[in-house]
N, C-alpha and C positions, 0 to 999 in steps of 0.2 A: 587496637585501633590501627588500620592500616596507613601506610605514608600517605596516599592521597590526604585521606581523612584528616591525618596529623596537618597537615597543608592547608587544608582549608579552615582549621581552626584559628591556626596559628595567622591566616589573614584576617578573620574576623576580630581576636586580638589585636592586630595591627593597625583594622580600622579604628576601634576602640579607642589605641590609645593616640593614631593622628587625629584624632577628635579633640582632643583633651588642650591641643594649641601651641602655647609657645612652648620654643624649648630654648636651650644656650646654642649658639654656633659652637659648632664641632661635637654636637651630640649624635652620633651615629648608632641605629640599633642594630644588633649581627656587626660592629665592629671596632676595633679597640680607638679610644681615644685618648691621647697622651699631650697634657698641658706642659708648656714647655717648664724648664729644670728652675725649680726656685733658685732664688738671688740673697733669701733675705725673711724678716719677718712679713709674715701675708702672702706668703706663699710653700710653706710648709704645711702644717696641719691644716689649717685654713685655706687654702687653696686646694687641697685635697678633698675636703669635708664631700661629702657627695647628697646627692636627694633622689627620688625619681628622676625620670625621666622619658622619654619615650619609649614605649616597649622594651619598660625594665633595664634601660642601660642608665649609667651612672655620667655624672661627670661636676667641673669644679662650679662650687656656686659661692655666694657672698658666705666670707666667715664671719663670725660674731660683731656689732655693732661697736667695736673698741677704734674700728678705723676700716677705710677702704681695700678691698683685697683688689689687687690684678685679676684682670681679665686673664681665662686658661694662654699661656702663651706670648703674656704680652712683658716681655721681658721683667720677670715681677723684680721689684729692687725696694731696697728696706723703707718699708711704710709704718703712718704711727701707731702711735701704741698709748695707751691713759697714761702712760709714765716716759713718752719719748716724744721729743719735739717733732714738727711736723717735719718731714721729708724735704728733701732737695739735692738738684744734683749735685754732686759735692762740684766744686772748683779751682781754678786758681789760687794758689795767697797772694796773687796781686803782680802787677807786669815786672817784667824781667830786669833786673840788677845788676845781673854777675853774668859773665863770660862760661863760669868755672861752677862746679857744684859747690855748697858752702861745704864746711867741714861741718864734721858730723863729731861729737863727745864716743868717745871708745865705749861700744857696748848698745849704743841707741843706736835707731834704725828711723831714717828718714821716716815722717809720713805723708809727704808728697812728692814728687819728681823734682829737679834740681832748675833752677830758673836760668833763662837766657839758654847762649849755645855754647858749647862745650865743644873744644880743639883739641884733635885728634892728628898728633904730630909724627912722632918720632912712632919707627915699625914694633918698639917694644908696647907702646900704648896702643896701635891696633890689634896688637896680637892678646894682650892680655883683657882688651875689652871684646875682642871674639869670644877670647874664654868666659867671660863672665855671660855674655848671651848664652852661651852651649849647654853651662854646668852650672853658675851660681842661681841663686831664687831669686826670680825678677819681681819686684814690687808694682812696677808701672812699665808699660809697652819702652823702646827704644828707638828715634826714629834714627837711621845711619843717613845719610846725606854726602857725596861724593862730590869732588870738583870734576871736569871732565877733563883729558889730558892736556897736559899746555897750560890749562887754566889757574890760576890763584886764586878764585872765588867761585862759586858754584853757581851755576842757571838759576837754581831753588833760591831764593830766598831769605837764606836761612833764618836771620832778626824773624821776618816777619812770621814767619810757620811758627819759632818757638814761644812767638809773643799769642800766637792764637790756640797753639796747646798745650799754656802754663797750665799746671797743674794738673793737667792730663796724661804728658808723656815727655820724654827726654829728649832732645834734641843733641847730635853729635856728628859733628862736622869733619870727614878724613879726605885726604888730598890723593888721586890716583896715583902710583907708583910703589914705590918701596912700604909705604903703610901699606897702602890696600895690597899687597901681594902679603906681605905678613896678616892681617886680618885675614884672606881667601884661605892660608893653610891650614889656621884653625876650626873651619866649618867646613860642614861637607859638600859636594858639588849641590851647582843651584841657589845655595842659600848666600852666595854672598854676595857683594854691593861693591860697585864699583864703575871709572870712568863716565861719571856724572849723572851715574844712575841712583834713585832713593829706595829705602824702603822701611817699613817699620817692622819690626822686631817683636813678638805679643808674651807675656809672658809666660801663656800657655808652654809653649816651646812646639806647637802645633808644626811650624814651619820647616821643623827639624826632621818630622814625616812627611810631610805636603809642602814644597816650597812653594806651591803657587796660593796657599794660604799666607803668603807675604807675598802681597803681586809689586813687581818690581816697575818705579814711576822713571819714565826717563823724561830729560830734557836734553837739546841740542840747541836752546837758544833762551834768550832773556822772555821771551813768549811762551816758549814749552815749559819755562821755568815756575813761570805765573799758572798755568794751569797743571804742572805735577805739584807746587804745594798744594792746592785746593784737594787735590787727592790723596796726599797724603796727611791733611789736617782732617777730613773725613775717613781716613784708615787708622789716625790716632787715636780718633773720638772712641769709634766701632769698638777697637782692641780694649780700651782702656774702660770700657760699659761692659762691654761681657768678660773680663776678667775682675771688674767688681773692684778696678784699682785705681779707679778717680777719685784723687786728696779731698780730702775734708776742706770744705766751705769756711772762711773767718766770719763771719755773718751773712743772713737772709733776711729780708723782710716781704710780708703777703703783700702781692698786689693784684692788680688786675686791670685788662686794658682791653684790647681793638687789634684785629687781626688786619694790619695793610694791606701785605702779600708775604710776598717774596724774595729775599733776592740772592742771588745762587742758589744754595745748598740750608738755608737757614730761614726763618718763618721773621717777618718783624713788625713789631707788637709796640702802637701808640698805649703808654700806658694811661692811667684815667686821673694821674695827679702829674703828670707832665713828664717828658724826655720818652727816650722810646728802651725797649728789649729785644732780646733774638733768640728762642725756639731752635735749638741745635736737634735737628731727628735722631742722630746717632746718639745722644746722651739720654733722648724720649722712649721711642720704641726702635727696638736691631730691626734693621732691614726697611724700614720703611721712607721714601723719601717725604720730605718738609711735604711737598704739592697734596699728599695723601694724608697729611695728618690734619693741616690747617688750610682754611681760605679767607678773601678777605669779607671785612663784615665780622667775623665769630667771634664771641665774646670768651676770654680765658680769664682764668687766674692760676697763679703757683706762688713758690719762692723765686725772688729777684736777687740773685747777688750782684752788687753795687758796685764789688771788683771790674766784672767780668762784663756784667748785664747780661747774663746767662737767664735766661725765666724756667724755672723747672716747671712742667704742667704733669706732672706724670699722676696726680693723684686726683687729676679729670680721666683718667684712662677709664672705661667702662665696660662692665659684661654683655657683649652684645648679645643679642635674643632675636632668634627668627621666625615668623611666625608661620605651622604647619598644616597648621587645620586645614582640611576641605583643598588640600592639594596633594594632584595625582600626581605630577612633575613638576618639581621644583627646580630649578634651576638658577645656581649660585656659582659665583665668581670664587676658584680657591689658585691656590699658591704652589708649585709644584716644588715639595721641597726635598726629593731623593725619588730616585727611580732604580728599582732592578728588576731581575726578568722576574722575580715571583708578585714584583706588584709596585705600585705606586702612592710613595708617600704626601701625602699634600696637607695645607692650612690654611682653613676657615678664618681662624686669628692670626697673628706671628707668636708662632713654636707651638700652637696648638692642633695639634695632625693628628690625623686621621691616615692608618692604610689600607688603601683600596686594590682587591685582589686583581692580578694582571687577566682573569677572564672576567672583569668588570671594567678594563682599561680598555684593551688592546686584542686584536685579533691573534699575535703573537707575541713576540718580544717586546714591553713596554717598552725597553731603551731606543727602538725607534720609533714613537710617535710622540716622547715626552722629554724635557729635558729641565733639569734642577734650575728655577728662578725664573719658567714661566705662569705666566697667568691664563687658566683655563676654565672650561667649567665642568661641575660638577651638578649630579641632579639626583637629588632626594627621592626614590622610589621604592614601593611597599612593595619587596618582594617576597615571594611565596616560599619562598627557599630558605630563608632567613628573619630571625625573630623579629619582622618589624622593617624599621624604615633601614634602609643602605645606600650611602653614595655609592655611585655608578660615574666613570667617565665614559660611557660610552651611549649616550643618551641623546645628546643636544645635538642637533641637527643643522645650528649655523642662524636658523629662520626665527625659533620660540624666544620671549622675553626672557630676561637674566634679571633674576632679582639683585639688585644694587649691594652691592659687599654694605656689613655694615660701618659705622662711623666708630675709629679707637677713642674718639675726643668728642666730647659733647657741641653740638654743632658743629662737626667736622666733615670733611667730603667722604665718601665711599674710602676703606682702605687701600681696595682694589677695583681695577676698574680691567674689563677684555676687551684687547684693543680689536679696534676693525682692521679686516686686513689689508687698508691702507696706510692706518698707525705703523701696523709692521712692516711694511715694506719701507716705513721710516726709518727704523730701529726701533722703536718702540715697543715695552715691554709691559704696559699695563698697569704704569705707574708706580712698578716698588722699586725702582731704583738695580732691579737683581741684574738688568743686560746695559746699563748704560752706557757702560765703558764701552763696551761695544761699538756701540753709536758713535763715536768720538775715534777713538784708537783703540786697539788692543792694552795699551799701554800704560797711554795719556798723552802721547805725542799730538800734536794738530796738525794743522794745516802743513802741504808739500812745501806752500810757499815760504815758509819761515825756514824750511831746512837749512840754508846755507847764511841765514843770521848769521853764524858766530865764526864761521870758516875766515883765514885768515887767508886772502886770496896771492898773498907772496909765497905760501907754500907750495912747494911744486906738486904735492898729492892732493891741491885744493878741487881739482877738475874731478878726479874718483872719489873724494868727501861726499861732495858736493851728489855727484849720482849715485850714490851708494844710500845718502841722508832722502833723496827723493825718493829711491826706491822702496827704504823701508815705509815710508808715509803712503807710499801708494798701495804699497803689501796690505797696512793697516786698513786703508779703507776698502780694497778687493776683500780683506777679512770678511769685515762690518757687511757688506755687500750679501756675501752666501751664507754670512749667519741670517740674516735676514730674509732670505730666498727658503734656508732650510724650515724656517720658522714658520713659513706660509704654508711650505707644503705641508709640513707637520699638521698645522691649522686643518687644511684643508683633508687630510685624510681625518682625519680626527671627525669632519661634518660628515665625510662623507659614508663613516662606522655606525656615525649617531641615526643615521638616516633611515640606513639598513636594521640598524639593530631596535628603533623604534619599529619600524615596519614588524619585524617580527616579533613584539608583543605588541601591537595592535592584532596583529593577527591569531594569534592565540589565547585572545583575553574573550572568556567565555567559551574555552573548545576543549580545554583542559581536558575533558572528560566523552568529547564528540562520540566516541566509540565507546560499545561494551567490553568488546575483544581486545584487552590492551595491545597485541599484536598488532591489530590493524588502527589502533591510536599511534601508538610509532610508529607504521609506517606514515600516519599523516600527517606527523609532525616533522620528519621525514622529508618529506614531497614539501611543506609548508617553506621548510628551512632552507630547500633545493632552490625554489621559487626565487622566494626572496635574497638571497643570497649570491646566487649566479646570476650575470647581466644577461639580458633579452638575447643581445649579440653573441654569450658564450654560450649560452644555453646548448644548440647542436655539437659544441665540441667537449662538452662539461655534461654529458648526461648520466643521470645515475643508473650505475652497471646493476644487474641483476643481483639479490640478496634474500638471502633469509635471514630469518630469527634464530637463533639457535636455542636449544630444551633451555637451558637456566641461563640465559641472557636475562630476560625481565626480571626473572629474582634477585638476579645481581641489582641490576637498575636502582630497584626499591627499597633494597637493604643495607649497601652502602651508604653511606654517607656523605659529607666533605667535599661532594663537586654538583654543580647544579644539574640537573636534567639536561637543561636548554644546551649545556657545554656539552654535552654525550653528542645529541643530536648533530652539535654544530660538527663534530670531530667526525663523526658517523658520513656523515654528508659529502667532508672533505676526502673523507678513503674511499667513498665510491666514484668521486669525482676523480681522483687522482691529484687532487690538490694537496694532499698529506706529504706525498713524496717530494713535493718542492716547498716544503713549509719547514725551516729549520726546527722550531719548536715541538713538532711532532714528533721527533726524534722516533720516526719510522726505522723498525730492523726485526728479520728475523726473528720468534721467540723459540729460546732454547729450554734445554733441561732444565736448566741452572742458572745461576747469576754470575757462574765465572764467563769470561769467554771463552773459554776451551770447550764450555758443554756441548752436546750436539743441539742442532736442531731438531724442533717440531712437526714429527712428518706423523699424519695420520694414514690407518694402512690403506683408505681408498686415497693416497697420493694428495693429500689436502695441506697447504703449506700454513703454519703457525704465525702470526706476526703481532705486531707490538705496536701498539702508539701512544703518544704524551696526551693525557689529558688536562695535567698538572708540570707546572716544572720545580722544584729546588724549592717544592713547600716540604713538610713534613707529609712520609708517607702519601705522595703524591701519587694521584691514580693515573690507572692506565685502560687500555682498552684494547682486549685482545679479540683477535677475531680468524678465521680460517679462510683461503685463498684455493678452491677451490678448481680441478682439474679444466672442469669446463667454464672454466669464469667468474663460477658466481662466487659473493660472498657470505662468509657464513657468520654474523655477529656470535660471538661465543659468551666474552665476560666484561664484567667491569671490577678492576680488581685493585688491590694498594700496588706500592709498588716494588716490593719486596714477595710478590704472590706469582709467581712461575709459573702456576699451573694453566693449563689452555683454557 
């Protein structure tokens, strides 16, 4: 059977099984779906279990009737079991006591974080609690908490943050000077805390690679102070949920109640036998804010702990399904959660991703048109090239309807939502909470105007304080400003790909085959690709140079593998335009003998030059497309080859 033939099977298959209806979000055919890393029971074997699915691809469905499984990704966390009490999120053992952690029996090992705040005095005790961050096994996250210089008491807080994450994290108070210079020698640059700066400490020891996986909160006043706890009471929560080290609960009981609102960062919940509860998102699902999990009006239930009024709802969490049938472009709202030049990773659910190839993203380098923690979209299309349905980012044209993300919580709002590009030029990110900081400060600092709150205006450096704490606050928000500018234009090339790149399969849908002479089907795919792709206004400066086919060009075409047609043509199009040569990804050079660089060049004996271009970047055996550069102009397509294949 030849490729055409195999193509058009393989859509008739396709329509077949987008007939068949629903499927789970993040089920993609032709490409790999990866639910996020179990937590726990109901998300090992059971969370793997697999069934059909769309054109033969697999992915996580309900495991056996013994209890609720998480949704692919949705931070799954120990759920029950015919032999295990129901679920909650563990808490507190109840508000803060002691300054001091209790004493522990030689040989037992706490099994929640130490209550109240704990003083960090003398340079021997910051130095030797450095070392215990760096090298001992941490149990529970560590928040460090500094005073700013001069100061006896710190901007944060501290009672209050360590009363809001008892039993989640540690709380340790160091005074700037001779501690904190002993504390900085024992970590390495970056990661250490200090002059009334905070941060939390995860017990991953992640920060030890990446210190901006410990983002540092500052304050410079009793204001800043108020709004870096709030961040770092939500940096506790986060750490202390995906490291799996939030203390066991002293009692729960089931309840259920009425969704208010909101207020901050937390959901709050009339319950239905009196008093109220609070819905913490970080301890529900990673990454998502409170506005996107709950609204008001939704009816919940979970465990209540009575300590804390924590309401656990997580075993509302649900497998969302979307429905495919009898749709040519779907278009849905996903989560951009990693980007590199071979392609972009995103999520349907949270941690449930899918990776979409960068000739499905991006004209070149995904890293500039995407960036980790926005919300974009994606669109379901039955390509011919691949076994069935495949996310595509480069579809949506800005104008077509976006099917509403679905709901993590049974009567809850969309999980995501793509802002218009007036939300963004608010800072807004679509509702996950991923750019907020943004919006605010780089930091967490606020407003210019509080800067010189805390400045003691008898100090004769109070005037350079003073404009140096303004400048940084104005730094912050010129930040916020061109992340939010970048974010639009991002937006707006991204519509203006989807545009072009719908245009060009409207315009090949049914022509696939226009010609007998495959020859002169490439060239009209060709000319089709020129069209569409070159503006009106380049067109006379952008025309395509004269070319042939070369003898086993087409058989390469057909008998390769691993790259679509459509990309050949687009590349094709580019080296006649000259658009290759200013396209970093093409990595346009020369082809030699060899793959060292010493070999000679490609010269054939009527003077025809050899050359090279990217069709693929930093996949495996990534192709290329070689072709001959002829005395009198013209071009001569030669091959389509891997990219370990030298020959012309």
């Amino acid at each position: 059977m030849s490729k055409r033939a195999q193509k058009r099977a393989r859509a008739v298959r396709s329509q077949q099984h987008r007939e068949a209806g629903r499927v789970p979000v993040g089920v993609g055919t032709g490409q790999d779906v990866a639910a996020g890393a179990g937590h726990g029971e109901g998300s090992g074997a059971e969370a793997s279990s697999a069934g059909p699915t769309a054109a033969g691809s697999t992915a996580a469905r309900p495991g056996p009737a013994s209890g609720p499984t998480p949704a692919p990704g949705l931070a799954p966390t120990p759920g029950p079991t015919p032999t295990a009490p129901r679920p909650s999120v563990p808490r507190p053992p109840g508000p803060a006591t002691s300054a001091t952690p209790s004493p522990t029996p030689p040989g037992e090992r706490p099994s929640s974080p130490p209550s109240g705040v704990h003083a960090v005095g003398s340079s021997a005790e910051a130095a030797a609690l450095a070392r215990r961050l760096r090298e001992e096994e941490m149990a529970w996250p560590v928040v460090v908490v500094t005073t700013a210089a001069g100061q006896s008491e710190p901007y944060v807080p501290a009672d209050e943050l360590a009363a809001e994450v008892d039993g989640l994290a540690e709380v340790v108070v160091m005074p700037t000077g001779a501690a904190s210079w002993a504390f900085s020698e024992q970590l390495p640059p970056m990661t250490q805390v200090y002059g009334g700066a905070s941060r939390v400490y995860a017990p991953d020891r992640a920060w030890l690679r990446d210190p901006y996986a410990s983002p540092l909160r500052f304050a410079w006043s009793s204001g800043d102070g108020a709004r870096a706890k709030e961040l770092l009471v939500s940096d506790a929560a986060r750490t202390a949920f995906a490291a799996h080290t939030v203390g066991a609960p002293r009692s729960t009981r089931r309840v259920s109640g009425e969704v208010m609102g909101s207020v901050g960062s937390r959901g709050l919940v009339r319950l239905d036998h009196g008093g109220t509860a609070a819905i913490w998102p970080e301890l529900t699902v990673a990454g998502v804010p409170i506005e996107r999990l709950v609204r008001p009006g939704q009816r919940v239930e979970g465990e209540l702990d009575d300590d804390t009024l924590r309401l656990d709802v997580r075993d509302m969490l649900e497998l969302p399904e979307v429905e495919l049938a009898g749709a040519d472009l779907l278009h849905v709202p996903v989560r951009v959660a990693g980007v590199e030049r071979s392609g972009v990773t995103v999520e349907l659910v949270p941690g449930g991703t899918i990776e979409v190839a960068a000739e499905h993203a991006a004209d070149d380098d995904p890293r500039s048109a995407f960036e980790p923690g926005e919300v974009v979209v994606g669109t379901w299309f039955a390509d011919d090239d691949a076994s069935g349905l495949v996310l595509r980012l480069d579809l949506w044209d800005g104008e077509e309807a976006v099917t509403p993300a679905p709901a993590l919580l049974h009567g809850g709002p969309p999980w995501l939502e793509v802002p218009p590009p007036s939300a963004e030029e608010d800072g807004s990110d679509g509702g996950t909470g991923a750019t907020a900081e943004g919006a605010e400060s780089a930091d967490g600092s606020g407003d210019p105007a509080d800067a010189g709150a805390s400045v003691d205006l008898d100090n004769p450096l109070a005037p350079e304080l003073l404009a140096l704490r303004r400048a940084h606050a104005e730094h912050n928000d010129e930040i916020a400003r061109l992340r939010s500018e970048i974010r639009e234009l991002r937006r707006a090339g991204r519509q203006v790909r989807g545009k072009r790149r719908r245009s060009e399969i409207r315009g090949m849908q049914g022509l696939e085959d226009a010609f007998l002479d495959p020859a002169e089907q490439l060239r009209f795919e060709v000319y089709l690709a020129w069209a569409s792709r070159i503006p009106a206004g380049d067109k006379a400066a952008r025309p395509l140079r004269e070319y042939r086919v070369g003898p086993v060009f087409l058989d390469s075409l057909e008998t390769l593998e691993g790259v679509r047609r459509g990309k050949v043509v687009d590349v094709v199009v580019e080296v006649l335009t000259g658009l290759a040569k200013e396209m970093e990804g093409r990595d346009l050079h020369r082809l030699r003998t060899g793959d060292s660089g010493g070999s000679p060049y490609r010269v054939r004996e009527d003077g025809a030059v050899g050359w090279r271009a990217a069709l693929q970047r930093e996949t495996a055996s990534a192709r290329r497309l070689h072709y001959w550069e002829c005395p009198d102009g013209t071009v001569e397509l030669s091959r389509v080859v891997k990219h370990d294949d030298m020959e012309p």
